[in-house]
BAZA-799244 format. One line per field, with one value per residue (C-alpha): residue number from 1; x, y, z. Coordinates in steps of 0.05 Angstrom, whole numbers, plus 5000, padded with zeros to 4 digits. Layout:
% residues N
i = [NUM/...]
u = [X/...]
v = [Y/...]
w = [Z/...]
This chain:
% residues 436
i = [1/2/3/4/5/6/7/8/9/10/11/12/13/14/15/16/17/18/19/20/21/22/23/24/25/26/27/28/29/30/31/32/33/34/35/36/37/38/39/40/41/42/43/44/45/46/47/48/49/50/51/52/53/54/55/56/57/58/59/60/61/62/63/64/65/66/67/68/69/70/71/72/73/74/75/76/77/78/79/80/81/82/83/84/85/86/87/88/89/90/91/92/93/94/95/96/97/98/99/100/101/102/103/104/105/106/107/108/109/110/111/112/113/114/115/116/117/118/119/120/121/122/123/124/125/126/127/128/129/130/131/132/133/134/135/136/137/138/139/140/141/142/143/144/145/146/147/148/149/150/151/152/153/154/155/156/157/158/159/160/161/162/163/164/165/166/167/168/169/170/171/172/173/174/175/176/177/178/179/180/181/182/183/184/185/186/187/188/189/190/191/192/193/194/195/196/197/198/199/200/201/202/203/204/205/206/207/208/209/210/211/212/213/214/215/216/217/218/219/220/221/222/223/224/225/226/227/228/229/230/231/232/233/234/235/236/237/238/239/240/241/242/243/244/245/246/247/248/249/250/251/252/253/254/255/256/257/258/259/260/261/262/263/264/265/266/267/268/269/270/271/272/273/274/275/276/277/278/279/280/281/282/283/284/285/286/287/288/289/290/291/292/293/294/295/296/297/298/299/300/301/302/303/304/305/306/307/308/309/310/311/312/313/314/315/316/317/318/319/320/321/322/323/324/325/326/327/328/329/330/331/332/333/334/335/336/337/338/339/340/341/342/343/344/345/346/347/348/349/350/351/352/353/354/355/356/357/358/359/360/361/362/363/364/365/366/367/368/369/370/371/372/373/374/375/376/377/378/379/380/381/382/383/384/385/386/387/388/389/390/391/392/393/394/395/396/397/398/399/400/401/402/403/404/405/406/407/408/409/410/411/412/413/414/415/416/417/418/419/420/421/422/423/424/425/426/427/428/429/430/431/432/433/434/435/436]
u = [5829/5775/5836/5837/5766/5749/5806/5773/5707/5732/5763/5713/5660/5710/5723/5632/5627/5675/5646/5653/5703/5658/5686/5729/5710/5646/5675/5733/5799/5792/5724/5767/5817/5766/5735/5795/5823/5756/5766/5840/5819/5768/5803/5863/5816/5767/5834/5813/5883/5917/5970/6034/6076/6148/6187/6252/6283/6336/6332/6409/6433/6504/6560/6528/6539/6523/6443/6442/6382/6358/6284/6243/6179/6126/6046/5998/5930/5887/5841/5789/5794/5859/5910/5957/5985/6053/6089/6163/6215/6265/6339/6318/6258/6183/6142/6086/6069/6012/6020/5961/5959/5919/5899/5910/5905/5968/5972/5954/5924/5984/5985/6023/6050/6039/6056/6128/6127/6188/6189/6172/6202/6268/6279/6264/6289/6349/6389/6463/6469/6424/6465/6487/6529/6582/6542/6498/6433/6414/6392/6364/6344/6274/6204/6139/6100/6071/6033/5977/5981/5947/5915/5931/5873/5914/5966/5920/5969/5964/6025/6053/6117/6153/6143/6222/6251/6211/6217/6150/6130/6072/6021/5992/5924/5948/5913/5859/5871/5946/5984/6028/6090/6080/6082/6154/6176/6151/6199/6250/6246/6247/6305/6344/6317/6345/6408/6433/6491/6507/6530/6520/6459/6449/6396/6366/6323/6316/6386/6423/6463/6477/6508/6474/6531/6511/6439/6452/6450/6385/6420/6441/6515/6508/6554/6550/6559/6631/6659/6712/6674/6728/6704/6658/6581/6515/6461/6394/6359/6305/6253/6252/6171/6129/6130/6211/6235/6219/6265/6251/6279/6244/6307/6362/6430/6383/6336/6270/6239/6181/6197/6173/6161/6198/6162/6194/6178/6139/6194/6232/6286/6286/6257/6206/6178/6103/6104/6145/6163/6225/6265/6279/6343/6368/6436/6482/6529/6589/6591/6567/6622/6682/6651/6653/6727/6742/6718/6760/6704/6736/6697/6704/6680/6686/6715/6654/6616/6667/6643/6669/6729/6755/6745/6790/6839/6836/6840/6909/6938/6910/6953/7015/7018/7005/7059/7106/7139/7211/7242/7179/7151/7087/7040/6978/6940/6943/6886/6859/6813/6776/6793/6778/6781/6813/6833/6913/6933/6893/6890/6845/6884/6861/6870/6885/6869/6901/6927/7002/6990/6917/6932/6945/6915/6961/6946/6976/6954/6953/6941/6889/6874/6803/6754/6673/6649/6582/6546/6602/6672/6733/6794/6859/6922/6975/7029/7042/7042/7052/7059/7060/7084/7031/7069/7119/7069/7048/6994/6992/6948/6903/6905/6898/6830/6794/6819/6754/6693/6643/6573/6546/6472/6460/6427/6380/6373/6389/6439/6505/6533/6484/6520/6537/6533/6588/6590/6647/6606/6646/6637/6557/6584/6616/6590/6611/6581/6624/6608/6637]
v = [5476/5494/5490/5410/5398/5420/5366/5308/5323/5316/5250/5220/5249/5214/5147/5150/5168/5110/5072/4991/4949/4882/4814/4784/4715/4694/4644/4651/4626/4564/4540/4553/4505/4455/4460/4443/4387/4350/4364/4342/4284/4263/4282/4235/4168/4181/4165/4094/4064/4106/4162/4163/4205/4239/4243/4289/4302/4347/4424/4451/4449/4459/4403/4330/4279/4210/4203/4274/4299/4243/4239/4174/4144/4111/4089/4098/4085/4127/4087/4129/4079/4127/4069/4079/4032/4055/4011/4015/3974/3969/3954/3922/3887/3913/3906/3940/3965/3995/4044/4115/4176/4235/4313/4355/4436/4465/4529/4500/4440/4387/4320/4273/4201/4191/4121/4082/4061/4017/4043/4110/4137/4110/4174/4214/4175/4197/4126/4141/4075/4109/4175/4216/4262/4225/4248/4208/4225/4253/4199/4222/4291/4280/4297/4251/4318/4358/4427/4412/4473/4480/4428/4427/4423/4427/4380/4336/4326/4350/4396/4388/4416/4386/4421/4411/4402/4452/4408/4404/4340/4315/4265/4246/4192/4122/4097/4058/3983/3994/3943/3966/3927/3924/4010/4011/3958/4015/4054/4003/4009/4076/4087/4032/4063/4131/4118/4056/4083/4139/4181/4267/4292/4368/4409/4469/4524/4594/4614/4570/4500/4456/4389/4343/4288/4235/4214/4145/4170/4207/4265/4315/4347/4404/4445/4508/4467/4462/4480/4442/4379/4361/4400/4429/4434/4441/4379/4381/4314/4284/4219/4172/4169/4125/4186/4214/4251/4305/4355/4374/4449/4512/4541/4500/4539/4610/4578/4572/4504/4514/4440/4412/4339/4319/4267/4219/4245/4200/4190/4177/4224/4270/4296/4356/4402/4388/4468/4492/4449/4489/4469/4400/4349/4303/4259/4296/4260/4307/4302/4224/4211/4245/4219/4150/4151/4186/4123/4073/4061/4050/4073/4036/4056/3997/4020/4009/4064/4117/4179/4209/4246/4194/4136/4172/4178/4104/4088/4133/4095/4030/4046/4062/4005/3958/3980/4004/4076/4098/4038/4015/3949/3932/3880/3872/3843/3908/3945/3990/3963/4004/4070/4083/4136/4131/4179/4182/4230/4301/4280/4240/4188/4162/4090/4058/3990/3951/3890/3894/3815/3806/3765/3800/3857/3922/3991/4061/4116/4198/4248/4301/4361/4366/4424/4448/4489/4515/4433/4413/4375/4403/4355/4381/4338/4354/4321/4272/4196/4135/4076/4096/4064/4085/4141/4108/4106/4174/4150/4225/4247/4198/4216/4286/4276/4263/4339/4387/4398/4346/4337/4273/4239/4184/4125/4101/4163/4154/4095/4114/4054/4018/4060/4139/4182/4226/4273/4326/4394/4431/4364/4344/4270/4255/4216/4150/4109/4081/4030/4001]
w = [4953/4899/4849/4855/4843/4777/4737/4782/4760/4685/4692/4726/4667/4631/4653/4665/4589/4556/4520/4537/4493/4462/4477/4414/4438/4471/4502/4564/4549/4593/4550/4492/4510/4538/4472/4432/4471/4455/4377/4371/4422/4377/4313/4327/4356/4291/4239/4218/4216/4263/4241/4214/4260/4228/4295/4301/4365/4357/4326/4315/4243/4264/4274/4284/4331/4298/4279/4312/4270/4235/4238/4254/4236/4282/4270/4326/4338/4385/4422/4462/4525/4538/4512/4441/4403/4378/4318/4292/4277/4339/4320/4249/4273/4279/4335/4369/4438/4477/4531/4553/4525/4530/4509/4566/4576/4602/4579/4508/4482/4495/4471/4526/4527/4605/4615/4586/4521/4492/4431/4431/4494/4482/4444/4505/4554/4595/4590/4587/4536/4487/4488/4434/4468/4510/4573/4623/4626/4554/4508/4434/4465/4445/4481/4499/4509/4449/4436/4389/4336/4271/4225/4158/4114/4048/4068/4113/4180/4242/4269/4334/4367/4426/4491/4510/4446/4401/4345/4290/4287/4236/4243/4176/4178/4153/4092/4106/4091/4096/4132/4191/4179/4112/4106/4143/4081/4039/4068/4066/3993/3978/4023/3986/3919/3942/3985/3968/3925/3975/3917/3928/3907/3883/3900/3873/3909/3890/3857/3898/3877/3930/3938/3990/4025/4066/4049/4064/4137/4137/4153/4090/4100/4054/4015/3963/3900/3876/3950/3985/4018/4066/4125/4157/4132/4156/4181/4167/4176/4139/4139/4083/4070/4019/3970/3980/4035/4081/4106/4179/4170/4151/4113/4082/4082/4078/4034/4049/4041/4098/4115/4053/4039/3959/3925/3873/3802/3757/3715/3790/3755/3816/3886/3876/3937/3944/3949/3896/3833/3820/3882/3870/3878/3836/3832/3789/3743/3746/3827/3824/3776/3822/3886/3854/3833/3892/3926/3877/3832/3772/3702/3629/3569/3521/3457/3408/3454/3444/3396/3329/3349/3397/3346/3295/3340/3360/3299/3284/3345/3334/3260/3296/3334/3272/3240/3299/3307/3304/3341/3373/3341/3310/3313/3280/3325/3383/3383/3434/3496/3528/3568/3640/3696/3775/3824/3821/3880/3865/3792/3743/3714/3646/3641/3572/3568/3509/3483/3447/3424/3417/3480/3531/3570/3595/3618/3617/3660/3637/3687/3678/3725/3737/3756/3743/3702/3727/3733/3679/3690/3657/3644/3621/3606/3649/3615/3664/3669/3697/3658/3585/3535/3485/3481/3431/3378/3388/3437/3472/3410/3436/3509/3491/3454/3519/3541/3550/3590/3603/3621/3645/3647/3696/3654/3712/3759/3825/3808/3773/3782/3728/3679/3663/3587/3591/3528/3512/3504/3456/3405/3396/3359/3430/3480/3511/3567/3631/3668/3732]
């Protein structure tokens, strides 16, 4: 029995002699939270104006349904009698709404929209009608409770993350003075500055190029630069804000973009991260002008804005078919047009525009294969045609001037269709600007 003794005594002189662990926080974990919910409570009714909130409900970056992951913007104003005023335009026309809202503790410091709201709980509520998913009972998948997390001083909004959904939401303070209705025209505005065209635009973060589809939709389809477009993809949505965009992800196809909002440069040339001024996107003129003609935009250049090389051989034509060719007539008043480019099939047609009578106006079409070079567009004659009668004054020299690789500047950025400078770079006398 004496055996057992002597190891109990130890561990008891043990356990007697530890020494006793000080308190990380002075406060229990219930104060804590008490305290907190009064800051954020206060924090929110204190903005003058009331907050901008950048609303996504939906988290996968996989295949889309329609408006899937397109992210939304409301105003609200926090009024310490327990009632919010929530503003947004509904189906194309603004309007506001007032419903209660609160700061609660459940488990965290959660910000909750307790009674119906119109406007704002349409995006969580379960109405078959407003369903993305062919299913009764889903709606827009969004959530009307939030966990209150960090505020950012830097940035100056307030993140939040929905309690169902897990999506980050922001709340930025409204400037003070600004006009509700007026802000969502802002938006209006730089959305139609942005999108209007619909055209691809490129983006570039760390080593990676990639082409952006569908920004029309508030809702980029992205693509590795240069890959096949016809399938597939990933969606990551976005809100149009007074500044740019912001994209709602943390990565973008591996990338990290920590969610960054991309202002509009002075020069409103491009998109640049608020974080990192070397990821940026831009429209591209190489994938703006194939999307375009992909589309059946058509693009002229008018024969005075054609460079060096391309002149002369205007010129040698334009000779040819003064004086005719073998036992093709002349006639001095033909002269060359202008030149153009359309989608024939899985070719580039070059369209030759041109008068045989000073009268009247025809066109021939040459075929050119078509492929990038890095951010640059390489056309290649492929000896094929449709109509071509050119081709009897030895109009093929011609055709086969506009054979190399191209790069290509958007004259107003953001809107190809108010003209592009496409410039041969193997020839630094070549350039010639299309319009539609």
């Amino acid at each position: 029995m004496k055996k057992n003794i002597f190891p109990i005594l130890i561990l008891a002189t043990f356990v007697a002699c530890s020494p006793r662990v000080k308190d990380v926080f002075e406060d229990t974990a219930v104060v804590r939270l008490g305290q907190n919910k009064d800051v954020v409570k206060q924090r929110l009714i204190n903005a003058e104006n009331g907050w901008v909130m950048q609303y996504f409900p939906i988290t996968s970056t996989s295949m889309s349904a329609p408006a899937a992951k397109k992210g939304y913007t409301f105003l609200m104003k926090f009024l310490d009698d327990g009632t919010v005023v929530v503003g947004a335009p509904v189906e194309g026309v603004y309007k506001t709404e007032t419903s209660l809202w609160d700061i609660i503790n459940d488990n965290s410091t959660v910000l909750t929209f307790n009674s119906f709201n119109s406007i704002f709980h349409r995006y969580s509520n379960p109405d078959p009608e407003l369903t993305l998913w062919n299913t009764d009972g889903t709606g827009y998948g969004g959530d009307y409770e939030f966990s209150v997390l960090e505020y950012n001083e830097k940035e100056n909004y307030q993140l939040l993350k929905g309690k169902k959904r897990s999506c980050y939401i922001r709340l930025y303070p409204m400037a003070a003075g600004q006009d509700w209705e007026e802000y969502f025209q802002k938006l209006d505005s730089m959305d139609k500055f942005l999108f209007e065209e619909d055209m691809p635009l490129g983006m570039y973060v760390n080593t990676k190029h990639l082409s952006l589809y569908n920004g029309s939709k508030h809702e980029f389809r992205v693509f590795e630069f240069g890959a096949d477009t016809l399938g597939g993809g990933e969606y990551y949505g976005f809100i149009v804000t007074e500044n740019g965009i912001r994209l709602h992800d943390n990565e973008i196809s591996e990338q990290t973009i920590n969610r960054a909002s991309f202002n509009l440069s002075e020069d409103k040339s491009r998109l640049v991260s608020v974080l990192d001024n070397n990821i940026y996107i831009e429209m591209e003129g190489s994938t703006a002008f194939e999307s375009s003609i992909a589309h059946g935009a058509i693009w002229e250049a008018d024969s005075l804005s054609l460079g060096s090389s391309i002149i002369d051989a205007k010129n040698t034509l334009e000779g040819y078919l003064h004086s005719g060719v073998g036992s093709a007539k002349g006639n001095k008043n033909a002269r060359i047009l202008s030149v153009g480019f359309s989608i024939e099939g899985k070719s580039v047609s070059l369209d030759v525009y041109y008068t045989s009578t000073g009268s009247n106006r025809l066109k021939d079409q040459y075929y050119f294969s078509a492929s990038y070079e890095g951010s640059d567009y390489k056309l290649e004659y492929s000896n094929n045609y449709g109509q071509h009668n050119l081709i009897n004054y030895n109009g093929e020299d011609f055709v086969k001037a506009f054979e190399g690789t191209y790069s290509f500047k958007i004259l107003e950025p953001f809107h190809p269709s108010k003209g592009i400078q496409m410039s041969k770079t193997s020839d630094a006398n070549f350039t010639m600007t299309l319009e539609q």
